[in-house]
Each structure stands twice: as C-alpha cells, then as structure tokens.
Backbone as a ProteinNet text record, in pm:
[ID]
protein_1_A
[PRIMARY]
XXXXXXXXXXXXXXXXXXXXXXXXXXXXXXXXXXXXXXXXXXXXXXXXXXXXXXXXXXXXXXXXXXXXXXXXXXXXXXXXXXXXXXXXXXXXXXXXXXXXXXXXXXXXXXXXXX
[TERTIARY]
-1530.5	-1469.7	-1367.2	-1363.2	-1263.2	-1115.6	-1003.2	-899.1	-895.6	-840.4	-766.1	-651.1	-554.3	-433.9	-349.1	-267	-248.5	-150.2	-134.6	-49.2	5.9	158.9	200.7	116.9	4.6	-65.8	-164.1	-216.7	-264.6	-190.3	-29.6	69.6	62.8	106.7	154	327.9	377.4	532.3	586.4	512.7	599.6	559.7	650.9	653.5	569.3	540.1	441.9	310.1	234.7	134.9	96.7	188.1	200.8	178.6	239.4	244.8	134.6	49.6	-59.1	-193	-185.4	-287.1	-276.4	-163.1	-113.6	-172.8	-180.8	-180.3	-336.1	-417.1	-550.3	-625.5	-590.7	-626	-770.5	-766.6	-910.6	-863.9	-913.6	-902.6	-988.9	-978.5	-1074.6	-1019.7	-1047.2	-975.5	-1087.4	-1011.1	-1028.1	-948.2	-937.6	-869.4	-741.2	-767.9	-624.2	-532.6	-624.5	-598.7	-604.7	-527.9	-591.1	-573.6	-693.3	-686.8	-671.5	-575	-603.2	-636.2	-669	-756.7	-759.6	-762.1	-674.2	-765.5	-814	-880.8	-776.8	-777.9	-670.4	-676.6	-801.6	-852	-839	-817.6	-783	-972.9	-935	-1062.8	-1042.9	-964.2	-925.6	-878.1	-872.8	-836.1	-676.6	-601.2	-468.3	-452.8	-352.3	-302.3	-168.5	-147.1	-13.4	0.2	128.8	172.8	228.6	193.8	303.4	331.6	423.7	415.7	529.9	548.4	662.3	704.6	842.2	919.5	846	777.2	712	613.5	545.6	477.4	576.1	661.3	763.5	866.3	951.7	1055.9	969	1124.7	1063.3	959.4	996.9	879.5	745.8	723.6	557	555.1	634.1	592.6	554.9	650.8	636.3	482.4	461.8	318.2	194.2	208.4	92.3	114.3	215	190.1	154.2	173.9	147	-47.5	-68.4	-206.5	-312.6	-225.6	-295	-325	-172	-242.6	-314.6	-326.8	-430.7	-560.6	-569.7	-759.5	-763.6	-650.8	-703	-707.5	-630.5	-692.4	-818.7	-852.8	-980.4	-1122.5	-1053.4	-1165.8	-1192.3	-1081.6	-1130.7	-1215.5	-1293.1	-1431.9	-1475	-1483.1	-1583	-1542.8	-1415.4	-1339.6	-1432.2	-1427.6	-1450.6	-1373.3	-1383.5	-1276	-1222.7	-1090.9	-1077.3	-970.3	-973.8	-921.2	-746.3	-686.3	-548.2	-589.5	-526.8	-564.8	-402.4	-388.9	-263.8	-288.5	-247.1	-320.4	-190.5	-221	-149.1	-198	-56.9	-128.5	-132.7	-228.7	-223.1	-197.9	-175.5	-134.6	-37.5	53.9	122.9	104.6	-51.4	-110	-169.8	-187.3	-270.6	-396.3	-491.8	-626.5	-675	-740.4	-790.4	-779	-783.6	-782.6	-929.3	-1009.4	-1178	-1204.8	-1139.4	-1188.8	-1130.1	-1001.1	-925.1	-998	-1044.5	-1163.4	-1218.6	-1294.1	-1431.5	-1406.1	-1292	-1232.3	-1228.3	-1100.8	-1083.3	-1168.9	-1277.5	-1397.6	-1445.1	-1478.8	-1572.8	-1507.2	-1359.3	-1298.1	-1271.1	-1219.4	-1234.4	-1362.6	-1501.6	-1607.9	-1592.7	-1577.3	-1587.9	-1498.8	-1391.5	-1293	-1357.8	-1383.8	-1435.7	-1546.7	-1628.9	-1743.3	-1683.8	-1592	-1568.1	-1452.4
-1304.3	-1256.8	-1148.1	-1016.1	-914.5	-983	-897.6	-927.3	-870.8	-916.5	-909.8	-895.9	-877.4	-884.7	-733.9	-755.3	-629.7	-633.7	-467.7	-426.8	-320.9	-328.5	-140.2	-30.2	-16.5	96	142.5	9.9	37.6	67.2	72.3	85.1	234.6	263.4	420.8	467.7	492.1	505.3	606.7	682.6	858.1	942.8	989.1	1055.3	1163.3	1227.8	1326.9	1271.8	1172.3	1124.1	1058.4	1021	1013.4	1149.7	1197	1333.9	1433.9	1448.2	1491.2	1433	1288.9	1269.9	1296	1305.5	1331.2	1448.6	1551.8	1679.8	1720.4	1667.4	1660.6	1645.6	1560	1540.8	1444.6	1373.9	1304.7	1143.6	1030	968.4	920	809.3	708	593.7	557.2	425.6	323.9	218.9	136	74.6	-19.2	-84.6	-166.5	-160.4	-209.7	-159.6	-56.8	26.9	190.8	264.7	419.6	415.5	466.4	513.3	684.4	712.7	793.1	827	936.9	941.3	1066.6	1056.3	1167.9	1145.2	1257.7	1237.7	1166.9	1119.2	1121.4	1154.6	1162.8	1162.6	1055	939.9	867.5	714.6	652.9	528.8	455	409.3	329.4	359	281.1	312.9	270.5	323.2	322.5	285.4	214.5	191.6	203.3	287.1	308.6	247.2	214.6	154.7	159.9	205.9	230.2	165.5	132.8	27.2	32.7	149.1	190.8	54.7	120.7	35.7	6.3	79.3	59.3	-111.2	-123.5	-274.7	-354.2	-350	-500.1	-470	-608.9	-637.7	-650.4	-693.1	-689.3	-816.9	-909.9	-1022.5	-955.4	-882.5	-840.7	-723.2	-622.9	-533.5	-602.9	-653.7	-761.7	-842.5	-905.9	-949.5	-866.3	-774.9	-662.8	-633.1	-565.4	-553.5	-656.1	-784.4	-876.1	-885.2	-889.4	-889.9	-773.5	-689.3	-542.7	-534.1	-566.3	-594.3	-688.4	-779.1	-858.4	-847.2	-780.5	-727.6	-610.6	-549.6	-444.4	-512.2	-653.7	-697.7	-743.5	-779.9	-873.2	-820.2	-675.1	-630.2	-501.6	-489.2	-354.5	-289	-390.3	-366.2	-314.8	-310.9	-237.7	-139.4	-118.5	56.5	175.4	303.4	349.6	432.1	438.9	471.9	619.8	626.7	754.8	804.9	705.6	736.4	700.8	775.5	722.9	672.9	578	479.3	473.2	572.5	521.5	450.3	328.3	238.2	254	275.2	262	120.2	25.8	-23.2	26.5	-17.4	20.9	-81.7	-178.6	-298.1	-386	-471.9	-560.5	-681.7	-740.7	-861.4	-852.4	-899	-863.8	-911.9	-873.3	-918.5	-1071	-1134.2	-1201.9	-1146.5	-1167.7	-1153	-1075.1	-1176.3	-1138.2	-1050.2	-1006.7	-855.9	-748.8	-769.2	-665.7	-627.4	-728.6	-644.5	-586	-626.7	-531.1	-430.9	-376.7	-306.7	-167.5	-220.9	-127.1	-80.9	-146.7	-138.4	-32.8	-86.1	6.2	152.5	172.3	287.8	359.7	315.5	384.4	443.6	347.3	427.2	580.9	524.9	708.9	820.8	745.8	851.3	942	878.2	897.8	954.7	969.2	1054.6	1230.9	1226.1	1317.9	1378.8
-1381.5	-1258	-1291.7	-1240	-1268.1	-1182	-1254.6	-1253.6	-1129.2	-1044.5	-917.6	-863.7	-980.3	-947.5	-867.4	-742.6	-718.6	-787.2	-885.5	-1014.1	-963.5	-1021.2	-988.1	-993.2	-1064.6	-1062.9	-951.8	-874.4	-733.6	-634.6	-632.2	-527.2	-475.8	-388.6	-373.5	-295.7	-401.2	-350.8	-348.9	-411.2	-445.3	-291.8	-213	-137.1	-103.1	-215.7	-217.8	-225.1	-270	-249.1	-101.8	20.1	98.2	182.4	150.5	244.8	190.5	82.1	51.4	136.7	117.1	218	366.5	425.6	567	580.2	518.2	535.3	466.4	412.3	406.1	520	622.6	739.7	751.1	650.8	617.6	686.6	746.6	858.5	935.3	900.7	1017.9	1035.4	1146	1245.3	1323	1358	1463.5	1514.1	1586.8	1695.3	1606.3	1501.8	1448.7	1363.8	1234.2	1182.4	1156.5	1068.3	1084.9	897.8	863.8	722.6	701.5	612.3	561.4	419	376.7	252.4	148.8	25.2	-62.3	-170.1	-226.7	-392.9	-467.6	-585	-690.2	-790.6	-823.3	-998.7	-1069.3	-1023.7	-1123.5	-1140.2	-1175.8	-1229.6	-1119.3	-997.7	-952.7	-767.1	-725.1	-540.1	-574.8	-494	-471.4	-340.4	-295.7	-179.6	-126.9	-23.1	88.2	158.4	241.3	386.5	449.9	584.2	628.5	767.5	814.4	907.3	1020.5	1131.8	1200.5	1273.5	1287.6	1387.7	1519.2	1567.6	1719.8	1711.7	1592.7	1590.9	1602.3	1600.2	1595.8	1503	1490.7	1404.4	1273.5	1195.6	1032.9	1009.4	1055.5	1040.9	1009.1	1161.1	1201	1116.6	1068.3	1001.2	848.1	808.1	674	692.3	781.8	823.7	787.5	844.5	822	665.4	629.7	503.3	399.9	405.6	320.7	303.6	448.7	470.4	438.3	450.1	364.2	257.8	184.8	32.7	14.1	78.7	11.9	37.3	180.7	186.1	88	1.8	-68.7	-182.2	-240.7	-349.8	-337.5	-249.8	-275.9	-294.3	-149.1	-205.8	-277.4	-350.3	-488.5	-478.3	-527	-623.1	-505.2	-413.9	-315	-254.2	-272	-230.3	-328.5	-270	-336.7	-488.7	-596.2	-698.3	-668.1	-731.3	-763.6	-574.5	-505.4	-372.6	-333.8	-276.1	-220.6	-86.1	-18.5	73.9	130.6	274.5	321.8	485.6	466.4	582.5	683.3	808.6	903.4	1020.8	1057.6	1159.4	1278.5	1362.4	1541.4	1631.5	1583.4	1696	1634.8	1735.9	1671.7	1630.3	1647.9	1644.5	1521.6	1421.3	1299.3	1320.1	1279.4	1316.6	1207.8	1186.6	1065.6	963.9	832.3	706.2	665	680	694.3	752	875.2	917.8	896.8	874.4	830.4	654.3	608.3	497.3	519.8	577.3	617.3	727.3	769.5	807.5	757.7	643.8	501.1	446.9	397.1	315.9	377.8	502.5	621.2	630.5	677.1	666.3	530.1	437.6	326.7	212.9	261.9	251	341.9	466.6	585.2	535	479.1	441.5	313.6	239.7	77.6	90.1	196.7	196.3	276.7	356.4	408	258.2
[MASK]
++++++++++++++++++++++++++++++++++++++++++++++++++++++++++++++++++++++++++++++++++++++++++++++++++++++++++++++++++

C-alpha cells in the first residue's frame, strides 16, 4: 500500500504559487467546490486552500479544510501528477467525505487536461 501520509511537500503556502494559479485562469467547479489549476513541474499533485470568511466562522472554515485534506490524501494516487490544486469552497455545509473525492478527482482531472 503507498504511503499516504499528507507531508509538507504536498502543501501549498507560498503566496506566489497561489496567485500563479489565480492568474492562469484554469478552473472547474461544482456545487460545492471551485478548483483551480497550475503546472508545477514537479513528480507529485500539490494542494491549496482557501476558505473565506463568507462560509462561516472558524469552526466551518476549519471543517472544510480538515476534510479537504483528507480527500486529497486518499486520493493521490488518482490526481493527476505534476499539478497545483487550489481548492476553494462554495457552500457552508460540507458535503460527505466520499463525494467530496470524487469531486476533486473529477475536477482536477478537467483542470489538468485544459
């Protein structure tokens, strides 16, 4: 079984990697989330977050993010490599765990082909 662990090196914190994908304009959504999407060069998918004040207090923003990373640990292996991944939410309700995978999966394939 590959390692699964989410590690500093899948994170994305540097400002400019944020604002590179913003300004690529690459992007796809649904009803709960908006991906955006950035080459990197690197062996591996990276992941962003960002999570405004408008969803809620810190609880619910803390909520979403907990649940993010973990549909991006689980499912890695099925992102495509080599991608920056800055996930935005769109609602204040978090969806399931299980779909918010296949969510990601689903959007960060669309992104990665455009």
């Amino acid at each position: 079984m590959p390692d699964q662990r989410f590690l500093p090196q899948y994170r994305i914190r540097n400002t400019g990697d944020f604002q590179r994908a913003y300004r690529r304009r690459r992007s796809a959504a649904c009803p709960s989330i908006l991906v955006f999407g950035h080459p990197n060069g690197l062996p591996y998918p990276r992941l962003g977050l960002s999570a405004s004040r408008k969803l809620g207090g810190a609880v619910v923003r803390n909520r979403w993010k907990r649940l993010l990373r973990e549909a991006f640990r689980l499912s890695r292996e099925q992102l495509p490599p080599g991608v920056d991944l800055i996930v935005v939410p769109r609602v204040s309700v978090p969806p399931p765990l299980v779909s918010l995978q296949e969510s990601l999966v689903r959007l960060a394939g669309r992104v990665a082909r455009n």
